[in-house]
N, C-alpha and C positions, 0 to 999 in steps of 0.2 A: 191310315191317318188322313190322307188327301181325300177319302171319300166323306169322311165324317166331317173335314172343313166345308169339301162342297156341299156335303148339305146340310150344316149350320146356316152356310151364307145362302143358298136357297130360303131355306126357314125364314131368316131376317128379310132376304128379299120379299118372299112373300108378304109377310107379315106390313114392310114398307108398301107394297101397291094396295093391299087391303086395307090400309090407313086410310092411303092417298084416294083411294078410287073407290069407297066407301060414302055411302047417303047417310049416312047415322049421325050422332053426334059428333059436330065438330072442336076442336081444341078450344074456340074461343068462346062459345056459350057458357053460358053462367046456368051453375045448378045449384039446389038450395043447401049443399053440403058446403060450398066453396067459403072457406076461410076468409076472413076478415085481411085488408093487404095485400090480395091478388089482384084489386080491380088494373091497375097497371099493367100484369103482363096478361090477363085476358084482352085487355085493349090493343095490347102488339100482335097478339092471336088473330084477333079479330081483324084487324090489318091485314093480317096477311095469308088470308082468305083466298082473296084474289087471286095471289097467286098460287096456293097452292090451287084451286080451280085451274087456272090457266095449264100449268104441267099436269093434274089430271088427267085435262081432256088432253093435252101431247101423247101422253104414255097411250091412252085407249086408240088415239089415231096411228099409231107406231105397231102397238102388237099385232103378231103373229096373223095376217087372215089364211093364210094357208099351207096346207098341213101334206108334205109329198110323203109318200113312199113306196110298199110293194108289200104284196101277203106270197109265203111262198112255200111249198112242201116239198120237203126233197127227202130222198131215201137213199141206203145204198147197204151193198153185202159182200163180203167177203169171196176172194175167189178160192183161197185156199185155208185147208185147217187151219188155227191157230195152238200150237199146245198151252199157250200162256193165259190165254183169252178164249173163255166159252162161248161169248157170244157170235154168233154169224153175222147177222147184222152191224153195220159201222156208223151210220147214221141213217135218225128216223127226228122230221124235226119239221114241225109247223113255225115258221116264223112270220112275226112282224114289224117294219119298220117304219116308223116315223122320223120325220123330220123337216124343221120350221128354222126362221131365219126370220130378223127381224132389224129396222133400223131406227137407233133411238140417240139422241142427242152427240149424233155425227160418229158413233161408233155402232158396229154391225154383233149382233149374237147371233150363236147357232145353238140347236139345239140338234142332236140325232140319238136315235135310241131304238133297238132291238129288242124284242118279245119275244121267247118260242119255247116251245113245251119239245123236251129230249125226251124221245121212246125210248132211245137208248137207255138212257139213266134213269128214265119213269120221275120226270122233275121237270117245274116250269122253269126258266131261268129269263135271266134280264141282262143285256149285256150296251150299259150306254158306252156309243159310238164317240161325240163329240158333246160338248158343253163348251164354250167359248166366247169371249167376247175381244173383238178386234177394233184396232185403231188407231189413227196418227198423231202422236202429241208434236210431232214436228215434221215439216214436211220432206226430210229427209230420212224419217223414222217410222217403221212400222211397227205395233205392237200387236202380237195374239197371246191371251191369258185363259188356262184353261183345258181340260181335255180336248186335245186335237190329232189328228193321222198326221208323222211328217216323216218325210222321204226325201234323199237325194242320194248323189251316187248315178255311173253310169250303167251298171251290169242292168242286168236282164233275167229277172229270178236270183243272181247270183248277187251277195253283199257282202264291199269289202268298208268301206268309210260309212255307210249307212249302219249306224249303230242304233239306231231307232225299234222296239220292242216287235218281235217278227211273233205269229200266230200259227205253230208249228204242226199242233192238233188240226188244225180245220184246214191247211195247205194240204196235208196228205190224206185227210176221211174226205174229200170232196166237196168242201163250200165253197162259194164262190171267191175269186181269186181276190177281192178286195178284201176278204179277212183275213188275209197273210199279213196283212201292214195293223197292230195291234195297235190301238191309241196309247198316246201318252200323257199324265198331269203333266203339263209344263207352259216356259214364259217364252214366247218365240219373238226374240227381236230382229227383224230385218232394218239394215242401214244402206241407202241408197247414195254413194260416192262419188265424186269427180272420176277417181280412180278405178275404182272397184266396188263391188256390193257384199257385202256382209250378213251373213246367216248367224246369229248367236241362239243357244236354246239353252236354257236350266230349267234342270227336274229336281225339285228340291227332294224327293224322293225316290229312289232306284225303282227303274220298272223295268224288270226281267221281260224275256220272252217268254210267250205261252209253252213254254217245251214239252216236249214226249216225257211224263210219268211212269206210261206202262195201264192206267186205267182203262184208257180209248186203244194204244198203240203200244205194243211189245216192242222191247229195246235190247241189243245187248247190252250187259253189264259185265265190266272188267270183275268187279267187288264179289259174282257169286259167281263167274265166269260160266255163262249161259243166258239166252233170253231172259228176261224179266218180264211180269205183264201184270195181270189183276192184281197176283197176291205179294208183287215183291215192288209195288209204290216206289218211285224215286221221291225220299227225305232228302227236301233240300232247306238249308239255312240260308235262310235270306236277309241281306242286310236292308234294314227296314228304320237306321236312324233318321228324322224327318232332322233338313237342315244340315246332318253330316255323312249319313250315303247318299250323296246327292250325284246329279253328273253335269256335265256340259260337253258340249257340240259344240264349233263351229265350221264355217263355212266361209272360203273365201275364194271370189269369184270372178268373172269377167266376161263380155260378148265381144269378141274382138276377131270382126269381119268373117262373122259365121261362125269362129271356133269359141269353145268357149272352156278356158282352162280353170281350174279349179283346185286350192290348196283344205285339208281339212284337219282336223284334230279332236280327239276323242278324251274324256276324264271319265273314270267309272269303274264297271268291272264287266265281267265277260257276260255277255248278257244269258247264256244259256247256260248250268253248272259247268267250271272248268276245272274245277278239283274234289276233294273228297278228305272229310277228317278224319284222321285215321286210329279216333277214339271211340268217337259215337258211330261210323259209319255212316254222317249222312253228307250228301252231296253241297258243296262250296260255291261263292260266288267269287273266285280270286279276284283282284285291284288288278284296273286294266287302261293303259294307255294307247290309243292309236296316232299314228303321225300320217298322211295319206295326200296324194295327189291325181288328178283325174283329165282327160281333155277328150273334148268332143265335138265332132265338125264334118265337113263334107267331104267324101272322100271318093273317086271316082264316081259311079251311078248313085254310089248310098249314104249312111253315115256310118263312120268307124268311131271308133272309142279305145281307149285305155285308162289306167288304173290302177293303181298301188298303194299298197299301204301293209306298214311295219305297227304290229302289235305286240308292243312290249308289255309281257306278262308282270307286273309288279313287284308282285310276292314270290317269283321263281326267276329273277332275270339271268340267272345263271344257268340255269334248266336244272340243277342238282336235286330238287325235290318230286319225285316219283309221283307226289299228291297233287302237284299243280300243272296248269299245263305250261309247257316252255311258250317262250315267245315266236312269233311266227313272222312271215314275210309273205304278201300274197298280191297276185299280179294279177289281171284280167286282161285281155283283147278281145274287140269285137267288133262285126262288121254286121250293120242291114241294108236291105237292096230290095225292091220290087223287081220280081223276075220276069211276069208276064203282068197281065192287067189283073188286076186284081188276087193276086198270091205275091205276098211277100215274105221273104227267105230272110234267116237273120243265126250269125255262128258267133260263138265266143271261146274261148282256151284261156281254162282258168288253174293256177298253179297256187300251191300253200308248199311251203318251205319251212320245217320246221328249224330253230337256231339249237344251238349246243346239243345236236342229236347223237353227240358220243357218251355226254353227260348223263342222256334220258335212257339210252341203253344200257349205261353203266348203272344208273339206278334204279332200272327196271324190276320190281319184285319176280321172282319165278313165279310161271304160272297167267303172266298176264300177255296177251299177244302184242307183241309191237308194233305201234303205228312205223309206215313210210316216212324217211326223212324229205319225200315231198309227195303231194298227192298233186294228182292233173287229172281235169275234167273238160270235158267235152261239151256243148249246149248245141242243142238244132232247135230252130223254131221255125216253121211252115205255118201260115196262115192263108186260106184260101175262101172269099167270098163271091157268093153264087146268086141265082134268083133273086136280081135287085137288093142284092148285098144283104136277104133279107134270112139270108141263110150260112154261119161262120163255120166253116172248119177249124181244126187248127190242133198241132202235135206240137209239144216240149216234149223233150229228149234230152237226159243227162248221161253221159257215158263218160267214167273211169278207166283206166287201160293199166293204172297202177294197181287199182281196189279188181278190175276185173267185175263192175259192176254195174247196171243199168237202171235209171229211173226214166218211165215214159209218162206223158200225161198226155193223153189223146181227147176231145174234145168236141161234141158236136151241139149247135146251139142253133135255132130256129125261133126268127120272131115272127109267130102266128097275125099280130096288130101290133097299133101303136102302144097297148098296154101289156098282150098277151104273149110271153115266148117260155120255154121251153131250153130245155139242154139235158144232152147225156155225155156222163164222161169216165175216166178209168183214173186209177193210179197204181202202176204197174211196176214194181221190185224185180229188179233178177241180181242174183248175186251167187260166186261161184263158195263165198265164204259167208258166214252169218256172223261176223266179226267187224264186218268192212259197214260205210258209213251207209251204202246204200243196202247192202244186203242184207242189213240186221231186220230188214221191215219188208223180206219178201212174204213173211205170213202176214200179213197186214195190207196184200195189195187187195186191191177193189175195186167195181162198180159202183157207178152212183145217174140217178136218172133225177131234175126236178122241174117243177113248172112255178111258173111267178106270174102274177097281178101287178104290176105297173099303176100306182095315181099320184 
């Protein structure tokens, strides 16, 4: 629905500058068709020529003269069979991106937009990035309207208040690390306060995460209790009322003497399927509340951080329904630090606490394996640059010690120029169960090499 408004009001847009910015006939000329009683509002027409001349030539001094972005090929294959998934290959994918930025009667547009043809899939595809138009109706208010990337939250790969649409598919085949933050339609009001600063966002329309189907990435599934992949698609039901599955965010915040605390609240639903109907068998998007708190500042050598936040499952708050998932409680800490000159070292411990886990045992169907009534994860990140910084190392590390499970993401990236660099990297599964969250996707781990054009 959001895509067909945006590009209704496109169409009108357009249609509005090709009036305006058109050599043809204008409104207030007279043609030999014209009715008897008009010569009065051709006279106001004509009048007001002028101006529309005058904002013609504004809009033509305003557009867009320059046009950035990067052409790029990347590939990548499997390192182990898959039984789910025939194909070797994980991704194969020429891309393009554009993107323009413009400023027009004191408010700023953006424009960004992705081109690339999937080998994988043997399909061109189009994935726009941003469309937005930003700006102050008061000078303690900020407006952006429109497809935009928004992030906040302190973790590091890890998201507990960040309820913002994650890109699940391309984190784990290997695309570049900016397509994990999945754009969203929405109204992003920021308010600037004596006291504090205010984040508001409404999505009048629910935007899920890009989540693992099973197409691209095998999953375990509870439902056939065994991997899932090509031929067993996650069917999910998506709430899709325009106006009433809607969500909101906010954010409430502060810079006070370097630290800077932070209060947040979430309306919505889970953004990645959290249940399952247990008529049709396809996968749910439960009613989802977060309540969450965050602070971050200087802390001996580095900066530390913490983080919490209580997500109240809506439609299960009691945890007695087996089809949804219970409410959770989840924590973060973390610490970064520059070790030597140029490598910096960065840990976090992250915990999920599920509520009424005697409830979710007791209604556990037979047959299904039980999650931990807490999971705790581990994060490393090592970043190390070399050769006039013209050359980036760098390892994420995810280790479980409850799941018994490891995700690495190893990393190497070389810029040849100012336009030309290069990267090769992994993403690497081990798991000592294929149930657990990281070990459902050890045949799915991989290789991936690409090269980029920069303009």
């Amino acid at each position: 629905m959001m895509r067909k408004l945006a590009f209704g009001f496109l169409m009108l847009a357009s249609v509005w500058l090709a009036f305006y910015l058109s050599d043809g006939v204008a409104l207030g000329e007279e043609t030999s068709d014209v009715a008897e009683g008009t010569t009065s509002v051709m006279s106001v027409n004509r009048a007001l020529n002028p101006l529309r001349s005058a904002l013609a030539k504004k809009i033509r001094e305003n557009l867009p003269s320059e046009i950035h972005g990067f052409v790029e090929a990347r590939g990548g294959v499997r390192l182990k069979d898959n039984k789910t998934i025939s194909r070797t290959a994980t991704i194969g994918e020429s891309r393009l991106q554009l993107e323009t930025s413009w400023s027009l009667l004191g408010a700023q547009a953006k424009l960004k937009s992705d081109f690339y043809y999937d080998a994988v899939q043997e399909m061109a595809k189009g994935d726009l990035r941003e469309a937005n138009i930003a700006f102050s109706p008061l000078e303690f208010l900020d407006l952006k309207i429109g497809r935009q990337t928004l992030t906040w939250g302190t973790g590091d790969m890890l998201f507990i208040n960040d309820l913002f649409p994650k890109d699940w598919n391309s984190f784990f085949l290997g695309r570049d690390d900016e397509y994990l933050k999945a754009p969203s339609d929405a109204i992003k009001a920021s308010f600037f306060l004596n006291y504090f600063d205010l984040d508001a966002v409404y999505t009048p329309q629910f935007d899920p995460d890009r989540y693992i189907t099973g197409r691209r990435i095998s999953y375990w599934s509870d439902a056939l209790g065994r991997s899932a992949g090509e031929d067993d698609h996650l069917d999910a039901a998506l709430p899709d009322r325009w106006f009433r599955d809607d969500e909101i965010a906010l954010r409430l915040y502060k810079n006070i003497s370097g630290w800077e605390p932070a209060l947040y609240y979430y309306n919505g639903y889970w953004k990645s399927p959290g249940g399952m109907n247990p008529y049709t068998g396809s996968a749910t998007f439960p009613r989802l509340s977060v309540y969450g708190a965050s602070l971050r500042g200087n802390v001996l050598k580095g900066i530390g951080n913490i983080e919490a936040g209580y997500y109240e499952s809506k439609d299960d708050r009691r945890g007695k329904d087996p089809m949804i998932r219970n409410s959770e409680i989840r924590l973060l800490v973390g610490y970064e630090q520059e070790i030597a000159k140029d490598l910096t070292g960065a840990i976090q411990y992250y915990v999920e606490y599920m509520a009424d886990y005697d409830d979710y045992r007791r209604t556990l169907p037979e047959g299904i394996h039980a999650k931990d009534e807490d999971r705790h994860v581990v994060t490393l990140r090592l970043t190390k640059l070399m050769m006039n910084q013209n050359l980036r190392l760098s390892l994420f590390a995810y280790y479980s010690p409850t799941d018994a499970d490891v995700y690495i993401r190893p990393k190497v990236r070389y810029k040849f120029s100012d336009r030309w660099e290069g990267e090769i990297g992994g993403n690497i599964f081990i798991g000592k169960e294929e149930h657990t969250f990281f070990g459902q996707f050890e045949e799915n781990s991989n290789i991936y090499a690409s090269v980029r054009f920069n303009f």
